[in-house]
N, C-alpha and C positions, 0 to 999 in steps of 0.2 A: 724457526726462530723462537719460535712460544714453546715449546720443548725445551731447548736450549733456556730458555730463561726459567723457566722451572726447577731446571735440574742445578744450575748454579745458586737459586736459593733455596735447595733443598742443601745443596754442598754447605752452604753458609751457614744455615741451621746447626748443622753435623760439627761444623768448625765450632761457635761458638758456644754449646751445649759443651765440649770436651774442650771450655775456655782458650782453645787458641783462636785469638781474637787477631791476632798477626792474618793468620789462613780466613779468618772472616771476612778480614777486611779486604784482602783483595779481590775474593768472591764479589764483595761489595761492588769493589769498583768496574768489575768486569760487567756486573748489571746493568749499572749505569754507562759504561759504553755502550753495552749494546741497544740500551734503552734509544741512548742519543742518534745510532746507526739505524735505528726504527724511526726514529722520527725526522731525522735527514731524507729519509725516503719521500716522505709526503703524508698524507694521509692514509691509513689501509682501510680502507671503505668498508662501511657494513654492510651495504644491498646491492654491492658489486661481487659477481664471483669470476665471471670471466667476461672482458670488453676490452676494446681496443679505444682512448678518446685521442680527438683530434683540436688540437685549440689553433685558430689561423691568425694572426695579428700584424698588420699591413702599414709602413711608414717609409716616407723618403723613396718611391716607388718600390721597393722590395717589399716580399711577405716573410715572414719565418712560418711555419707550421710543426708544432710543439705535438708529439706524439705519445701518449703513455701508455703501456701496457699492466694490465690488471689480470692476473692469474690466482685462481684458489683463494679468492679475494683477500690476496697484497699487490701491492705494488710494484711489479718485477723492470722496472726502472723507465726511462722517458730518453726521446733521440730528439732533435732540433734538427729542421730540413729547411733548405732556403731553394726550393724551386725557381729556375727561372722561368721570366714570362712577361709578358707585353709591359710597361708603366702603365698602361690605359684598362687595365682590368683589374676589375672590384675581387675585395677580398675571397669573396665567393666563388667568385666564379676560377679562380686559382685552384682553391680548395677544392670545389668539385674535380676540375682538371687531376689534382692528384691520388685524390681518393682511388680516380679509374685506374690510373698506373702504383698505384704501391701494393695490391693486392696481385699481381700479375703471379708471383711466385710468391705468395704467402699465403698460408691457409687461414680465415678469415677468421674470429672469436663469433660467441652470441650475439652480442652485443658492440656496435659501435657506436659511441656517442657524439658529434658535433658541435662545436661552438657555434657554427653559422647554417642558415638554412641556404641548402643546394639545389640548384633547379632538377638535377637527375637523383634525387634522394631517395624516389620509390624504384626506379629503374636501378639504382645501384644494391638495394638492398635482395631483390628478385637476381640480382647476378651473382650476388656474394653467396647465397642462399644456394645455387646451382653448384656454386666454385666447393663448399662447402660440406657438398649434400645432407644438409639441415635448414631451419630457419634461421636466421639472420636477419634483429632487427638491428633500424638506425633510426637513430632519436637524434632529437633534441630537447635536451632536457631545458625545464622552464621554471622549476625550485626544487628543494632539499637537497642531498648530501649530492647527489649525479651533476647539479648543478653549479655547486660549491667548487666540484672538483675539478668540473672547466673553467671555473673563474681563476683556479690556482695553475692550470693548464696554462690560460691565456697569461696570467703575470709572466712565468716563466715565459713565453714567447716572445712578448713585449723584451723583457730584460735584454735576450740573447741575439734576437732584431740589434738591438740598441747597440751592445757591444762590436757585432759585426759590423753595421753602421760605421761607428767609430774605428773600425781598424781597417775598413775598405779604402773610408775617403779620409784622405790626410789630414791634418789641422788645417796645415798650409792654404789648400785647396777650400776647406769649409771658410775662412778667413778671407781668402779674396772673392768667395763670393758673397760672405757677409760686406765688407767693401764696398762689394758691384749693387746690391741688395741697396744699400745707404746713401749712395752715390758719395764717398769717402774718394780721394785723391789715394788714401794712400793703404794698403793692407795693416789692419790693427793689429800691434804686438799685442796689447793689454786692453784686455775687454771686463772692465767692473760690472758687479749685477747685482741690485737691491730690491729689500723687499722688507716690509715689518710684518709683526705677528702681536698682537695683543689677544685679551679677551674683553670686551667694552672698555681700552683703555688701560686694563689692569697690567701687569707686569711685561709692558709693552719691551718694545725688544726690536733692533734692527738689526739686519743681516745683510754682508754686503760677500759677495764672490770673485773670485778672478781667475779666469782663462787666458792665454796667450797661444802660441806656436807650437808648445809640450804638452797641453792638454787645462784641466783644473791643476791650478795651483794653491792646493789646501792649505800651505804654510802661511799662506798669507790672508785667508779669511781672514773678518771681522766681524765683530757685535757691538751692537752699540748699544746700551742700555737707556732707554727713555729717559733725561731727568727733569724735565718739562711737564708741568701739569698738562694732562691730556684730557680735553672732555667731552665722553662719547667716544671713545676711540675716532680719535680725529686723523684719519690718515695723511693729507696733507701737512699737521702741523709736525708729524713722528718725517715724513720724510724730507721737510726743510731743517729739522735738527740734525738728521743722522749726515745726510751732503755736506750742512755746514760744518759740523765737526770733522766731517772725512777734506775736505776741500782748507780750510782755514788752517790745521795740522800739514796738508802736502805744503802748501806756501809756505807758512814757515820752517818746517824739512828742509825747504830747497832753497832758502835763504843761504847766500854766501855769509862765509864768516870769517872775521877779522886774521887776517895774519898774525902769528904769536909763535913766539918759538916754541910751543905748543903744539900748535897746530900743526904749520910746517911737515912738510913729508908724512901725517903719520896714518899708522894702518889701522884706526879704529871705524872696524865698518859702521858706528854709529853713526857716523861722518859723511857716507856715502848720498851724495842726493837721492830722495826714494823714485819711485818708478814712478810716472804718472798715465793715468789710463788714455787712451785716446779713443775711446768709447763707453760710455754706458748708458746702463739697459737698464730700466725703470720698471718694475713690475705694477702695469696700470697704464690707462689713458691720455687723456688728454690733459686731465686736472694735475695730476700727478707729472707730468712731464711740464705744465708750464711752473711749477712748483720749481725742477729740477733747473731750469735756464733759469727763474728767478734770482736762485741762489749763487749760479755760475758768474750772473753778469752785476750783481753784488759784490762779489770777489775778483771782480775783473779777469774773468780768465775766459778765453774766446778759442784754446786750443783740444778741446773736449766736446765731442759728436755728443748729445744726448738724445736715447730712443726712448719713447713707452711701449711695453707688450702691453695689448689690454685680451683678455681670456675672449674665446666667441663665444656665441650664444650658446645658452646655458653649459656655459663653460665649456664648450668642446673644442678638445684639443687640434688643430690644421685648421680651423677658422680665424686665429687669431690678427688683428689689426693693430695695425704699426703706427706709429705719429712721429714726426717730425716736425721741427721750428719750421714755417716756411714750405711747407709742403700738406698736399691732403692726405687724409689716413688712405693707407693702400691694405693690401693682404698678398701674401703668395700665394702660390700653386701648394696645391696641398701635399704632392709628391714631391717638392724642393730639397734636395739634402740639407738646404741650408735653412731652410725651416725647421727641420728637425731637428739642426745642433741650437737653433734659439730656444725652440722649446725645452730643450736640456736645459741650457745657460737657467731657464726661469723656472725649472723644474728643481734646479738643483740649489737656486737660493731661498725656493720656499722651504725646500726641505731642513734646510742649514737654520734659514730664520725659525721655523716653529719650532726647530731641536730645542734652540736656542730659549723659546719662550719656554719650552714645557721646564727646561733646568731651572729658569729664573723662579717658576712657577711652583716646581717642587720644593724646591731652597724656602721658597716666601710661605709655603704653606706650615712646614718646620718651624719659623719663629714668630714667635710672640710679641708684639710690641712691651708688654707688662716685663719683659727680660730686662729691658733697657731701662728702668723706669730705677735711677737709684734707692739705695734702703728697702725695695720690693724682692723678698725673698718666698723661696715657698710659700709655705706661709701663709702669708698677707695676698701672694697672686691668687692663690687658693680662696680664700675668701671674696675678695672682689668679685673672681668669675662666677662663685657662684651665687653671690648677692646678683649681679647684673647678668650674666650668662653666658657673656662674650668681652674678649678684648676689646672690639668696637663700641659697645655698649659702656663700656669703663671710660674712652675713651670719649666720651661725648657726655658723660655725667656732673651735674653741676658740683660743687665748692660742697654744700651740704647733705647732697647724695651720697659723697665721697665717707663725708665724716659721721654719716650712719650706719654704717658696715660695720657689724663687731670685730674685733680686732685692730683697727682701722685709727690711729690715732687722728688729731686736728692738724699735729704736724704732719703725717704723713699721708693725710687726706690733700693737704696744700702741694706736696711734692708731686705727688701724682697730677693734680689739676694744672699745676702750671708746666709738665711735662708736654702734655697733650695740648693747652694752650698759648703755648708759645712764651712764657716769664722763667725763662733759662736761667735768671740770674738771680731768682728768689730759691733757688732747688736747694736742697742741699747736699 
């Protein structure tokens, strides 16, 4: 492939020297395919030339085993294996199990890597060594690029687990045992999932999800943007704002309304009562979930389960502990299917919530307060920031500070002051 890219920008060259730029350009583009088809691959390793890596990654009792092969050091592509095998046996010992049988009829590389360490790892390497007739080591790698590349191994494993997951056991089925899991009367259509994302408070941002029967139903996320002073990033104060704006909008939503001949018969789906959830899922404890029935029972609404997920110790993922109004915090079994589609549910609103901050965040990083500041044009913003250094620093300078900035008139030192301090009605 590095041949081949070569010789298309040699062609390129040849094209554009003899000006047709037409024949360049699709040289061009042919590079960058194949550039993009090289790096679709994965990485191609520099102090890999020939190995075989194995990444095992273990959830909802099943493993995947993510396999990549490395030749003339590229990347000669990766297979997903989903061995079966006991729910009661650790990652490892899977892994060892299949190490022994996948080399049965394959001839074995220099090198095999590991993501986990296997109790027969010296015995299997003296076999493959035999199988082989050369050496044959097996590592596990513990940092740089050998190591990187099992951590990119293991993602993929993780991912392709998670799909299968989801296409083995039904919604249906993950649903009523969420249900059973709750002690719910009845199987939840609609399952909402929140979560905020700030930075100390700053461009704070809630994010809420919803699942049912068909899976996530992305048409219907939401964001709710902070508009409440926060201080400290206060997470309890961002998640009684975000409920009560999601919860205070359904009521009114579902509010009947007046008969008119108007209204009568008609098909504007604006019209339709919206869906109300009969679950959700709080990202957080104890604090956090009495927050969420605070605001429930404020609104008088008593037909909505509310859960907290709270993270396990140092965050790891199958320790997590559940709260309920009325009940002690519990945990499931760590092979539960149905632990695994919660962890989704709270995997996939963190992810939505921080999307959500990093746009608010890049957006806010862009503007200027001094933009909004009437009669402040280049200019005069130019001046300011570099008498004081910053918009914040403009922003908090007194009446006479203002009006020592060259350029900087008395009038338009007062328009800026009372921008920032609140006399709207002196601006001009």
């Amino acid at each position: 492939s590095r041949r081949t890219q070569k010789e298309l920008a040699a062609n390129m060259n040849v094209a554009a020297e003899a000006m047709d730029f037409e024949r360049a350009a699709i040289y061009r583009d042919r590079i960058r395919a194949l550039t993009q088809v090289q790096q679709h691959q994965g990485i191609n390793p520099q102090t890999l030339t020939e190995a075989d890596l194995f990444a095992a990654y273990q959830e909802g009792g099943q493993t995947c085993i993510q396999v990549f092969f490395f030749r003339a050091g590229q990347n000669w592509g990766n297979r997903a294996y989903f061995p079966r095998h006991d729910r009661d046996l650790d990652v490892d010992e899977v892994l060892d199990a299949f190490l022994a049988q996948f080399y049965e009829d394959r001839l074995p590389p220099r090198l095999v890597l590991l993501s986990h360490e296997v109790a027969g790892r010296a015995l299997l390497a003296e076999a493959l060594s035999i199988i082989a007739g050369r050496k044959v080591a097996v590592g596990l790698p513990k940092r740089g690029e050998k190591r990187e590349l099992v951590g990119h191994a293991m993602t993929n494993a993780r991912e392709a687990l998670g799909r299968r997951l989801a296409e083995s056991s039904t919604q249906r089925t993950l649903l009523e045992g969420v249900a059973e899991a709750f002690g719910m009367a009845e199987t939840p259509q609609r399952i909402e999932v929140y979560d905020n994302s700030h930075i100390s408070g700053t461009n704070a941002v809630g994010g809420m999800v919803v699942a049912g029967p068909e899976g996530f139903i992305k048409s219907q996320y939401r964001k709710f943007n902070i508009k409440s002073e926060i201080e400290d990033g206060d997470d309890y104060a961002m998640m009684r704002e975000v409920l009560t704006r999601r919860f205070a909008r359904l009521l009114k939503d579902s509010e009947p309304r007046p008969e008119t001949p108007e209204t009568i018969n008609t098909l504007d789906p604006s019209h339709i009562p919206p869906d109300w959830p009969d679950l959700i899922l709080i990202d957080g404890g104890a604090g956090q979930l009495k927050i969420a029935n605070e605001v429930l029972t404020e609104l008088g609404i008593d037909s909505v389960l509310a859960v907290g997920i709270a993270k396990g110790p140092e965050r790891d993922a199958g320790r997590e502990r559940f709260f309920i109004q009325g009940r002690a915090p519990f945990m499931m079994e760590p092979r539960n299917p149905v632990l695994y589609y919660l962890q989704r549910l709270r995997d996939e609103v963190h992810r939505f919530a921080i999307g959500s901050h990093r746009a608010r965040r890049t957006k806010a990083i862009g503007v200027n307060p001094l933009d909004e500041v009437p009669g402040i044009g280049p200019g005069r913003k130019r001046a300011l920031l570099q008498h004081f250094g910053s918009a914040r620093a403009v922003s908090r300078a007194g009446l006479s500070d203002l009006e020592a900035v060259d350029g900087i008139s008395a009038k338009v030192a007062r328009t800026v002051y009372d921008f920032f301090h609140g006399n709207p009605d002196q601006m001009t």
